[in-house]
Backbone as CSV, one residue per row, in Angstrom:
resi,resn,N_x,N_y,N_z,CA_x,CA_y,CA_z,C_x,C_y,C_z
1,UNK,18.229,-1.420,45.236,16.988,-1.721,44.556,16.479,-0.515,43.777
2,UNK,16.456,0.540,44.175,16.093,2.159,43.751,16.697,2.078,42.444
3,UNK,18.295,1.833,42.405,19.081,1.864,41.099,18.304,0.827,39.884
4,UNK,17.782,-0.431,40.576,17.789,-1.496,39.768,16.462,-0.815,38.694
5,UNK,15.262,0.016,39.354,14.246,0.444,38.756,14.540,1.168,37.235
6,UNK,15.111,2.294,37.508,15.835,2.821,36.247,16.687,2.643,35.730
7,UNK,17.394,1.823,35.862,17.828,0.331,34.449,16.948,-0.390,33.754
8,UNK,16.286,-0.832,34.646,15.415,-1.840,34.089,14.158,-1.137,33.082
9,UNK,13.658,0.159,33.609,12.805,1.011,32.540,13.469,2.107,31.583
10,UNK,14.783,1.792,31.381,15.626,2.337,30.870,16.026,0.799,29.220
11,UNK,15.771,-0.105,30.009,16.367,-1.481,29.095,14.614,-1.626,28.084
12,UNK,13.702,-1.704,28.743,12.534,-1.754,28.780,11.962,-0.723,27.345
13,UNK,12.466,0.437,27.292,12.589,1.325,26.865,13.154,1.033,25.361
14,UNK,14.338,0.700,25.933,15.472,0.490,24.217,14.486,-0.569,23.689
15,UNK,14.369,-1.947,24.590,13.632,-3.228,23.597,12.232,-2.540,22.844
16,UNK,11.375,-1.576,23.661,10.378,-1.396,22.502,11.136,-0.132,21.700
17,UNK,12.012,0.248,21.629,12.267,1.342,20.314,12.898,0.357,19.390
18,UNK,13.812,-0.754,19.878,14.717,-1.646,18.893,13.382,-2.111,17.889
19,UNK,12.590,-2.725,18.481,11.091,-3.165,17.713,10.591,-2.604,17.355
20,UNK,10.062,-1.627,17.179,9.905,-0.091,16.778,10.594,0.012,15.233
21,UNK,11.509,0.273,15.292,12.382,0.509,14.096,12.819,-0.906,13.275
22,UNK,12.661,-2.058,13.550,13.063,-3.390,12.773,11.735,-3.495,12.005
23,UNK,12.050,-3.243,10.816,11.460,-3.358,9.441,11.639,-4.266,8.337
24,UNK,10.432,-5.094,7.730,10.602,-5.717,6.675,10.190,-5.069,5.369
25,UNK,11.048,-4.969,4.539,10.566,-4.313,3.232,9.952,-5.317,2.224
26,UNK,9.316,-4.925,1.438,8.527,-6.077,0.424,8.542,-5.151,-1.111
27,UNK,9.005,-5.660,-1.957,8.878,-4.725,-3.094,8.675,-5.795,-3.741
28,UNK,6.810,-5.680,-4.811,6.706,-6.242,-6.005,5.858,-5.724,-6.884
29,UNK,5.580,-5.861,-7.866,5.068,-5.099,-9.055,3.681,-5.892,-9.722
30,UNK,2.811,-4.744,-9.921,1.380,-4.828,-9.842,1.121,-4.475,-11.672
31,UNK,0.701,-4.910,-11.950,0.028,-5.074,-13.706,-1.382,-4.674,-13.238
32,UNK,-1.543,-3.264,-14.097,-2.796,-2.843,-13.795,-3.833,-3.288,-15.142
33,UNK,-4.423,-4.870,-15.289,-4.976,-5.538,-15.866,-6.596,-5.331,-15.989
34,UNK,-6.981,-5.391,-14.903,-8.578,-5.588,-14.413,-8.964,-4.753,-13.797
35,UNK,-9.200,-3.567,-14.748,-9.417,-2.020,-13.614,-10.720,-1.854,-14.664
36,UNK,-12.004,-1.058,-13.790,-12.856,-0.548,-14.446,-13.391,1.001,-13.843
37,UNK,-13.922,2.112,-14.942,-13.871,3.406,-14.208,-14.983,3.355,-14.426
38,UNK,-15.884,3.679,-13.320,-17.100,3.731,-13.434,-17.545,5.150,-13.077
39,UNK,-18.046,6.013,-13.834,-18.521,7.559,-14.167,-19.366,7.966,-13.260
40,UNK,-19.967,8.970,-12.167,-20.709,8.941,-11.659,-21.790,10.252,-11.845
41,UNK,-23.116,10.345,-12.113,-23.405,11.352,-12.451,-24.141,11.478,-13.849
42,UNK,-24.123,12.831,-15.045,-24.147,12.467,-15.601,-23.082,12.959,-17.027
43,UNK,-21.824,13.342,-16.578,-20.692,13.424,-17.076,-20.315,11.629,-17.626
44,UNK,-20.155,11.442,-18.397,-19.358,10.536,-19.347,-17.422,10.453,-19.242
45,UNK,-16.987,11.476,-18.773,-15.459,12.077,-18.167,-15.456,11.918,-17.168
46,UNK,-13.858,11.641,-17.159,-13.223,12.428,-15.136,-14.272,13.141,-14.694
47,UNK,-14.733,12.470,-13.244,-15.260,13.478,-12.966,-15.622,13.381,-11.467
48,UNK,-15.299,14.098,-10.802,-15.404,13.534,-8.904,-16.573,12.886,-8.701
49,UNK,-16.557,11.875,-7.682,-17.077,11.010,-7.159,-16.843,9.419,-7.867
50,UNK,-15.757,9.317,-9.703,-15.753,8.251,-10.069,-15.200,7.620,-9.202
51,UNK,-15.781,6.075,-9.653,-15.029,4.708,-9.005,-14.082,4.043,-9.550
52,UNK,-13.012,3.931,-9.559,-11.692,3.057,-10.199,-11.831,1.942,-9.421
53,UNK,-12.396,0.999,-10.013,-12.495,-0.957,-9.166,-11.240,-1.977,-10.090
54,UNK,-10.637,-2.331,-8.997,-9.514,-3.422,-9.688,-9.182,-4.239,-8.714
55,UNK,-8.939,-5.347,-9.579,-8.481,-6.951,-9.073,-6.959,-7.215,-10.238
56,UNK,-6.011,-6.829,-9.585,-4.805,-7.120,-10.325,-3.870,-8.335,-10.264
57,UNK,-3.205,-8.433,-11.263,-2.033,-9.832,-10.405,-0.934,-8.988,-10.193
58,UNK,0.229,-9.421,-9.026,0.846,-8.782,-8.261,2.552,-9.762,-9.038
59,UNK,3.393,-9.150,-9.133,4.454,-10.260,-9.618,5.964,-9.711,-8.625
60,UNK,7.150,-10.690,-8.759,7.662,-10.999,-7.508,8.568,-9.024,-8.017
61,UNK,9.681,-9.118,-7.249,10.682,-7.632,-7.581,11.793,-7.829,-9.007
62,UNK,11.584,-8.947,-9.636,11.909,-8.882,-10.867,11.336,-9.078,-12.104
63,UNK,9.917,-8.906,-11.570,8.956,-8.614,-12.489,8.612,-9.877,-13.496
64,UNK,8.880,-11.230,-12.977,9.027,-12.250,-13.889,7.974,-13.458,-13.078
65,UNK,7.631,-13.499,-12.127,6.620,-14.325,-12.172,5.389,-13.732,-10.481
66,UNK,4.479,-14.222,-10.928,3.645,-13.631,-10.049,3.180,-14.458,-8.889
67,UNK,3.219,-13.396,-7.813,3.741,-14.080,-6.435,1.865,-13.939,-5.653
68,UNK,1.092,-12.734,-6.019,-0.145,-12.354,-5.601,-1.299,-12.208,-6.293
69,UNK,-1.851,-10.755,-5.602,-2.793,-10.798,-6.145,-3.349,-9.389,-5.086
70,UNK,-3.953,-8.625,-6.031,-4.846,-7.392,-4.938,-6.155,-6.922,-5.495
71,UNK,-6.830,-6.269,-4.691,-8.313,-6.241,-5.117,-8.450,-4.806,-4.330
72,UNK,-9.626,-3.891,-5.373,-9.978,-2.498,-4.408,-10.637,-1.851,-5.007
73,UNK,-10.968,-0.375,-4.666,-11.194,0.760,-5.574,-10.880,2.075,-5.034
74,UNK,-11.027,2.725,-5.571,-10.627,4.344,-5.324,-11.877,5.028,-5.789
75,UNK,-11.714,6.442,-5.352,-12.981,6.904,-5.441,-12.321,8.738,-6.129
76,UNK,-12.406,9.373,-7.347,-12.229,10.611,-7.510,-12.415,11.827,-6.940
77,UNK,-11.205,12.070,-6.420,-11.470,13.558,-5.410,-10.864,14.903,-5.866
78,UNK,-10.123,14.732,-6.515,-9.400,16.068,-7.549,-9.703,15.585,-9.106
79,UNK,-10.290,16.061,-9.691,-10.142,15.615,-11.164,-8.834,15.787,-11.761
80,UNK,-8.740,14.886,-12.455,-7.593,14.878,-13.462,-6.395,15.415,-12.115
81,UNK,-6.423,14.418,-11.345,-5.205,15.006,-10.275,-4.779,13.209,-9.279
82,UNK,-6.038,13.212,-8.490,-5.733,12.693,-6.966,-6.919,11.462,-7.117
83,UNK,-6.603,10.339,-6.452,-8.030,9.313,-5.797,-8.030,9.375,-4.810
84,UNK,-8.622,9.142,-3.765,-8.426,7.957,-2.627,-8.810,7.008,-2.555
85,UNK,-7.808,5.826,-2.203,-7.650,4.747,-2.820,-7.981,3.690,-1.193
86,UNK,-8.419,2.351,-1.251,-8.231,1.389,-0.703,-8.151,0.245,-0.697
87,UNK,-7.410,-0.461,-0.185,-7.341,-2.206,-1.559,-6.307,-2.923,-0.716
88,UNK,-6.707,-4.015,-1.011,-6.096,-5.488,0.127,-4.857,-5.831,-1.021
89,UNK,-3.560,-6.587,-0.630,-2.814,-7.206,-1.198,-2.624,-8.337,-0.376
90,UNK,-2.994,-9.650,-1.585,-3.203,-10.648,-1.199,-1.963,-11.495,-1.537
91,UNK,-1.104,-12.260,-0.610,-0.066,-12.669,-0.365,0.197,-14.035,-0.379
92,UNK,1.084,-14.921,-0.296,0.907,-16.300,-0.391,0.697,-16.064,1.345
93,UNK,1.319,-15.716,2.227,1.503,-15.692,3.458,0.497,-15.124,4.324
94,UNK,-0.444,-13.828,3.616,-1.214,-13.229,4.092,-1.829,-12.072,3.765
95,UNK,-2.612,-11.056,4.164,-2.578,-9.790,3.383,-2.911,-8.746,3.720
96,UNK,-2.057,-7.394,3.492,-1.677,-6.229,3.589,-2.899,-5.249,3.016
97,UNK,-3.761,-4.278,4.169,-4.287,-3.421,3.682,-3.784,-2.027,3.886
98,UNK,-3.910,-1.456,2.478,-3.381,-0.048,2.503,-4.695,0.862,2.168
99,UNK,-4.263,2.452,2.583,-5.781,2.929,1.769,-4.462,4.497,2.077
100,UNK,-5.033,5.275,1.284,-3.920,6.694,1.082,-4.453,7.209,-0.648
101,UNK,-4.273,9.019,-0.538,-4.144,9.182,-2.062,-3.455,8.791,-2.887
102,UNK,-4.102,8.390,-3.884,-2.653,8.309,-5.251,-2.828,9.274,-6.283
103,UNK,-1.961,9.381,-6.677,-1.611,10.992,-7.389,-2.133,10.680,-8.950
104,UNK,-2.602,11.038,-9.806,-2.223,10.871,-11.213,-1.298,11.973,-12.082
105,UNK,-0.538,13.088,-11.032,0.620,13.742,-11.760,2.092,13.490,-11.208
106,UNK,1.751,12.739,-9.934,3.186,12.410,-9.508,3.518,10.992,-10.072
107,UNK,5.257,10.637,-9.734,5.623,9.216,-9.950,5.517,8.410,-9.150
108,UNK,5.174,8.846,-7.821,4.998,8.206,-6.194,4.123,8.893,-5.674
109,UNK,3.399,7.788,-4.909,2.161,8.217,-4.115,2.498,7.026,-2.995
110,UNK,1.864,7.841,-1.544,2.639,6.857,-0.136,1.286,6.751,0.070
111,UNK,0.932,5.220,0.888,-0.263,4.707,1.587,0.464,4.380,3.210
112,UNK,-0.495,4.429,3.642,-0.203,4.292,5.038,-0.581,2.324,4.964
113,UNK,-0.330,1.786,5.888,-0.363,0.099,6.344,-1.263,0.374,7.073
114,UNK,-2.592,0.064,6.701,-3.854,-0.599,7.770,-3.889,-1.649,8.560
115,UNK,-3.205,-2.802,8.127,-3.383,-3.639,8.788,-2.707,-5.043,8.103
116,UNK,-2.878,-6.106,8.453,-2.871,-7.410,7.783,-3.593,-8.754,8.043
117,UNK,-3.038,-9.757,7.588,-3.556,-11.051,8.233,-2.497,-11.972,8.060
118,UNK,-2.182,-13.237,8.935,-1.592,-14.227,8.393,-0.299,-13.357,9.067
119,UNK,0.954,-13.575,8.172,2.383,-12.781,8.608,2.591,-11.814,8.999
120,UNK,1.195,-10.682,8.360,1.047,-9.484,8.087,-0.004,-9.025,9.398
121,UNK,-0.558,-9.934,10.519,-1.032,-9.482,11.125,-0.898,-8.163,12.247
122,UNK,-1.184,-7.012,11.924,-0.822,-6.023,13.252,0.107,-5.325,11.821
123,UNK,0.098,-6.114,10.786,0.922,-4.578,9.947,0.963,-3.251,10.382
124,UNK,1.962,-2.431,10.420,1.820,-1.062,10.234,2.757,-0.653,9.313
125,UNK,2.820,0.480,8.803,3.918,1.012,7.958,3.310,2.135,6.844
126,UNK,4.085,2.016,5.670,3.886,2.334,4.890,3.748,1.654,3.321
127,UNK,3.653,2.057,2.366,3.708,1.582,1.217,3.900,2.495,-0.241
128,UNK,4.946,2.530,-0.442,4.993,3.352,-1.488,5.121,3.053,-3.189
129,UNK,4.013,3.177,-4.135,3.465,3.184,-5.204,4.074,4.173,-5.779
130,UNK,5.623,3.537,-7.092,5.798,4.226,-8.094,5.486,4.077,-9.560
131,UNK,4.955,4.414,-10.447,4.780,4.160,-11.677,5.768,3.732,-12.521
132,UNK,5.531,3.165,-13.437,6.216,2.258,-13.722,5.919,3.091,-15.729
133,UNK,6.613,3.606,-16.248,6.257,4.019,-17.548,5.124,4.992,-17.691
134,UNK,5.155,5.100,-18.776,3.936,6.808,-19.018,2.276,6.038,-19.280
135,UNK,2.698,4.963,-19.539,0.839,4.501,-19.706,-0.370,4.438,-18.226
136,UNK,0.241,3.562,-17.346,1.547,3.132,-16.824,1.469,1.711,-17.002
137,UNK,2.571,1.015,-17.267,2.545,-0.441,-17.629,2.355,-1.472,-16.162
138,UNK,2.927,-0.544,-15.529,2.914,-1.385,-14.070,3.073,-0.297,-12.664
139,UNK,3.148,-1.021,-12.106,3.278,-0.193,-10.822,4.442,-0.431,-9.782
140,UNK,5.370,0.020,-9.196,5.978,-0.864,-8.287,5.143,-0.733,-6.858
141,UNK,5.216,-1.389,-6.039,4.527,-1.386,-4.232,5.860,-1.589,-3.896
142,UNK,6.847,-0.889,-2.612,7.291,-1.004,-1.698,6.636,-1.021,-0.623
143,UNK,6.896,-1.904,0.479,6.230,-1.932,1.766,7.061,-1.570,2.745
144,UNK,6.859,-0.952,3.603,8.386,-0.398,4.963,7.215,-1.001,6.045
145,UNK,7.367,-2.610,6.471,6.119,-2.493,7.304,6.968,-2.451,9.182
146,UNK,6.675,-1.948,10.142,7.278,-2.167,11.562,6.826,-3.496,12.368
């Protein structure tokens, strides 16, 4: 019986690391359409404390028809650099909140997985936001959720 203990919290062990590490990825692309910067202060420019508010449509990983939908804002913390950002992605299935900096000199910026609803409930993970062209025309979202 002594033996049977540390097997069994030994098996116990592997099943939550196997779950642990089994990941669904989600990659689709965001059209930054419906964004507004709202100035704070009395600078007219970039300028910390602005608000970036957007409600975008979300389209599938070949960029040809649209599967979502996300809503948020960010708030200016480095000028002409960094936001911090937070914003729901709304899913046919359910939806994914992320919140993390996004860069405006890098091509990738990582959000951490807050949470979800629906499929997405108990999300965790990550999410990583690459730009998509120099304007930027779009965005890609990868999701690594556990």
């Amino acid at each position: 019986m002594t033996r049977l203990i540390p097997l069994a919290a030994t098996a116990l062990t592997l099943a939550f690391s196997a779950s642990a590490i089994a990941a669904e990825q989600i990659h689709v692309v965001e059209h930054p359409i419906n964004e507004t910067t709202t100035h704070v202060g009395h600078k007219k420019t970039d300028s910390l404390g602005d608000i970036l508010s957007f409600a975008n449509p979300i389209f599938d990983a070949a960029n040809k028809t649209q599967v979502a939908t996300d809503q948020g804002f960010c708030i200016r913390t480095v000028v002409a650099k960094s936001w911090e950002c937070v914003w729901t992605n709304i899913l046919k299935d359910g939806m994914i909140t992320v919140a993390g900096p996004f860069s405006d000199v890098d091509a990738d910026s990582t959000f951490v997985v807050t949470g979800g609803t629906g499929k997405y409930a108990g999300a965790k993970g990550k999410m990583v936001l690459h730009i998509r062209g120099s304007k930027p025309e779009a965005y890609d979202f990868t999701f690594d959720l556990l």
